[in-house]
C-alpha positions as CSV (number, residue, x, y, z in Angstrom):
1,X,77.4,-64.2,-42.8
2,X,79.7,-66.9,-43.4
3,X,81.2,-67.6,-46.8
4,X,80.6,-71.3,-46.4
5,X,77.0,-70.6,-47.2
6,X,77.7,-67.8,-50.3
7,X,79.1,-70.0,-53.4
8,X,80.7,-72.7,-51.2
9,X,83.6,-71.0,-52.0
10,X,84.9,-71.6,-48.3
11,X,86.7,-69.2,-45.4
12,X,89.6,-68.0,-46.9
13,X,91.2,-65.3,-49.2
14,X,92.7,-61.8,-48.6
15,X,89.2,-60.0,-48.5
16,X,87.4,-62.2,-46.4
17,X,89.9,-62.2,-43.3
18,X,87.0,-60.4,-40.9
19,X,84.2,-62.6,-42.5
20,X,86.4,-65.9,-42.1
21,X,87.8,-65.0,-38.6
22,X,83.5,-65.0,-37.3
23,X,83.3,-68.2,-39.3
24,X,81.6,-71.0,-36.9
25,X,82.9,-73.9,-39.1
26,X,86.0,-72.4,-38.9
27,X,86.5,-72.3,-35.3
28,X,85.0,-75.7,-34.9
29,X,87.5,-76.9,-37.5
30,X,90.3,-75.4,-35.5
31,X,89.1,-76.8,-31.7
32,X,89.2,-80.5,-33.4
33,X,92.4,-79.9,-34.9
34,X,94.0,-78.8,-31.9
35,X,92.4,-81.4,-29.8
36,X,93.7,-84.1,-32.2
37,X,97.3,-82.6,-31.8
38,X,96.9,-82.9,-27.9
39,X,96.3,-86.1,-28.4
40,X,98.4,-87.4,-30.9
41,X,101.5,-85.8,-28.5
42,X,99.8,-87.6,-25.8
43,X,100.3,-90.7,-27.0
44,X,104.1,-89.6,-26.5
45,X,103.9,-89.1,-22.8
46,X,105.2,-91.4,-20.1
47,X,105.1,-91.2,-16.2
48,X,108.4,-89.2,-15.6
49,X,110.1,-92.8,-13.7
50,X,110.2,-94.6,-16.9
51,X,111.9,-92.1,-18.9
52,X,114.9,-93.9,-16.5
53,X,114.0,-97.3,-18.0
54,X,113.9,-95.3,-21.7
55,X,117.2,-93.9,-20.7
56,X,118.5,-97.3,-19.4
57,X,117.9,-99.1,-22.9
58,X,118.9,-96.3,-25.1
59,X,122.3,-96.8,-23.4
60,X,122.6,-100.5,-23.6
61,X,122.1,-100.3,-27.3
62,X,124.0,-97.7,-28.4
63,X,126.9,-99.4,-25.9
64,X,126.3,-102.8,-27.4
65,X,126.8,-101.4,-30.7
66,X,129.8,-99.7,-30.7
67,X,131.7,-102.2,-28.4
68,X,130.3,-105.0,-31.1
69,X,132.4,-102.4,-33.9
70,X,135.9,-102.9,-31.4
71,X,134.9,-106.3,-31.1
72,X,134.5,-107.1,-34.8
73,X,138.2,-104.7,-34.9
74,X,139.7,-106.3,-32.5
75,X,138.4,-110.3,-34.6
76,X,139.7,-108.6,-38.0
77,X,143.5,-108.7,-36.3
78,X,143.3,-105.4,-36.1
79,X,145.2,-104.1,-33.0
80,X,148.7,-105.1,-30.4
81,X,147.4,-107.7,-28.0
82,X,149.4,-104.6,-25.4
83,X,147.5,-102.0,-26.8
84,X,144.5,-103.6,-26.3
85,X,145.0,-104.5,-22.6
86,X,145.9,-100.9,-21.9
87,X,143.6,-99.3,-24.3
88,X,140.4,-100.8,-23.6
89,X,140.6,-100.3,-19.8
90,X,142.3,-96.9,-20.1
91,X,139.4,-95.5,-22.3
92,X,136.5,-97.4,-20.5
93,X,137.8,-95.6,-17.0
94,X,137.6,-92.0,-19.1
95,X,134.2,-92.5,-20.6
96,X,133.2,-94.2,-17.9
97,X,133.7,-91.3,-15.2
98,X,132.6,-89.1,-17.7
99,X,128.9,-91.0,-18.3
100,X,128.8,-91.9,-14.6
101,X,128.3,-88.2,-14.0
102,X,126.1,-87.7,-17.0
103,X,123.7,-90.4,-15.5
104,X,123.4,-89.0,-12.2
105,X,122.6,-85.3,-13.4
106,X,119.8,-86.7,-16.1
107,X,118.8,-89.3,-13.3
108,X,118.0,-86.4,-11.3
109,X,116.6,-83.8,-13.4
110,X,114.1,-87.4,-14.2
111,X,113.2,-87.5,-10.9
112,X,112.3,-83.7,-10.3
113,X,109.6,-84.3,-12.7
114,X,107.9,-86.1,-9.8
115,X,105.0,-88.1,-11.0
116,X,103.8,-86.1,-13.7
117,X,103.7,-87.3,-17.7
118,X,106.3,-86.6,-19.8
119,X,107.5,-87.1,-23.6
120,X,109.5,-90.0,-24.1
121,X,112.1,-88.0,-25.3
122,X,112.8,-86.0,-22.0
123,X,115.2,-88.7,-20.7
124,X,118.1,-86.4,-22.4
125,X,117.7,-82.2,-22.3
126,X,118.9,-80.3,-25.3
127,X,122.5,-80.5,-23.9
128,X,122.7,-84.0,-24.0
129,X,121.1,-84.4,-27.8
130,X,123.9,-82.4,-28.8
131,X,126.4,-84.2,-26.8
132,X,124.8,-87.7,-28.1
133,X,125.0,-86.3,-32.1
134,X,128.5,-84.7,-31.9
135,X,129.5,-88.1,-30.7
136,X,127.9,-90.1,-33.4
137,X,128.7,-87.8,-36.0
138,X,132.4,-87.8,-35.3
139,X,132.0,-91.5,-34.6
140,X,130.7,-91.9,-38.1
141,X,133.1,-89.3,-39.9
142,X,136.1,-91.3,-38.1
143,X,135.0,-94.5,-39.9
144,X,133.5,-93.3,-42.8
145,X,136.2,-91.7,-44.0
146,X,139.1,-94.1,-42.8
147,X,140.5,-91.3,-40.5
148,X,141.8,-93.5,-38.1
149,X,143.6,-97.1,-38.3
150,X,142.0,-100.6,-37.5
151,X,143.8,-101.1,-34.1
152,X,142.7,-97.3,-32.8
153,X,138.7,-98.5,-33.4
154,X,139.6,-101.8,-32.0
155,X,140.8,-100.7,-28.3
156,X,138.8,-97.0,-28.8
157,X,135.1,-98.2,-29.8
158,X,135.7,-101.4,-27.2
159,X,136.5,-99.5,-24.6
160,X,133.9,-97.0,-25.1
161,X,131.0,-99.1,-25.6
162,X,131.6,-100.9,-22.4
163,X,131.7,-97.4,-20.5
164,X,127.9,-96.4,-22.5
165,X,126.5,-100.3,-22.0
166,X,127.3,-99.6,-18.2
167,X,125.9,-96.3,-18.0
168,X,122.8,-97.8,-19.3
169,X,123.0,-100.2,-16.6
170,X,123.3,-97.0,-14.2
171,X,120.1,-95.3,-15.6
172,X,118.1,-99.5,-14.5
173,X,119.8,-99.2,-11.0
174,X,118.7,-95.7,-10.8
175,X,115.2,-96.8,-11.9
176,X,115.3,-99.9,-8.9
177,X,116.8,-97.6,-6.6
178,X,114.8,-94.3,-6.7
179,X,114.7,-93.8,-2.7
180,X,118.2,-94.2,-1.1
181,X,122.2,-94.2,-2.3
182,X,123.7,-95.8,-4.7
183,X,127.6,-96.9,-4.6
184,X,129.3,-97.1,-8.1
185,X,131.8,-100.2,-8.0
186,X,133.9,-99.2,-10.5
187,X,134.4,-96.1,-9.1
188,X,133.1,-96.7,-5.4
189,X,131.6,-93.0,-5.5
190,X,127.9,-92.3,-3.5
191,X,125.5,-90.5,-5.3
192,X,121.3,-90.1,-3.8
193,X,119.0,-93.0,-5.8
């Protein structure tokens, strides 16, 4: 007998474990709940090939934000006009070999998902979270608590937001250019579309 029906008192409670666990309301109660959590996470899900295009803009606004920071540096009068034309292209060339590779491993592991649906967030694995938060978190610590001078964000952030806008712009040509190679011109290396 279920407790529903004795006192209204419900399915629940330390004695009533056996009587709850053969309660029909119970289970029914259950089955909905776990149907609406299927489809509240399924309303997350995305054919695997746009997780590029998710990728892609993620990028482009995380570059356009820091290289707006060097800019708005760099517009302060913060920085040597020397520095600034070594700095910026001497850090955009590290990051920017650094992402390229980045983009063609989470390119990849993208397309191995074939067709299938996938949650939005897949474009990075756990690897790359923690890459991505290190990153901001130092980013953030650096300003936040003045840890390094004007004229080092100016050339620094510049340099490095260019190199994350780009990658963003390799996770789009990745997207146009799923079957085939794909030349990088800064670098000129081949990797597979």
């Amino acid at each position: 007998m279920c407790l529903m029906e004795v006192g209204g008192r419900g399915c629940y409670g330390a004695q009533e474990k056996l009587v709850a666990a053969r309660c029909p309301r119970r289970k029914e109660t259950s089955a909905s709940q776990r149907h609406s959590a299927k489809g509240k996470l399924a309303m997350f899900k995305v054919r695997s090939k746009y997780l590029l295009l998710i990728a892609a803009a993620v990028w482009l606004i995380a570059g356009s934000q820091v290289a707006r920071m060097g800019i708005e540096a760099i517009a302060a009068g913060n920085g040597n006009p020397w520095l600034l034309l070594i700095g910026i292209p001497a850090t955009f060339v590290v990051f920017h070999m650094m992402f390229s590779k980045l983009v063609g491993k989470h390119a990849a592991r993208i397309r191995s998902y074939g067709e299938e649906k996938m949650h939005v967030l897949k474009f990075f694995d756990v690897r790359g979270y923690l890459i991505m938060a290190v990153m901001m978190g130092g980013g953030i610590a650096l300003r936040s608590f003045h840890l390094v001078p004007g004229w080092f964000i100016a050339f620094f952030y510049t340099g490095l937001g260019i190199a994350l806008a780009l990658a963003g712009v390799g996770f789009l040509v990745h997207y146009f250019h799923r079957d085939g190679y794909i030349t990088c011109p800064v670098t000129g290396k081949v990797r597979e579309g």
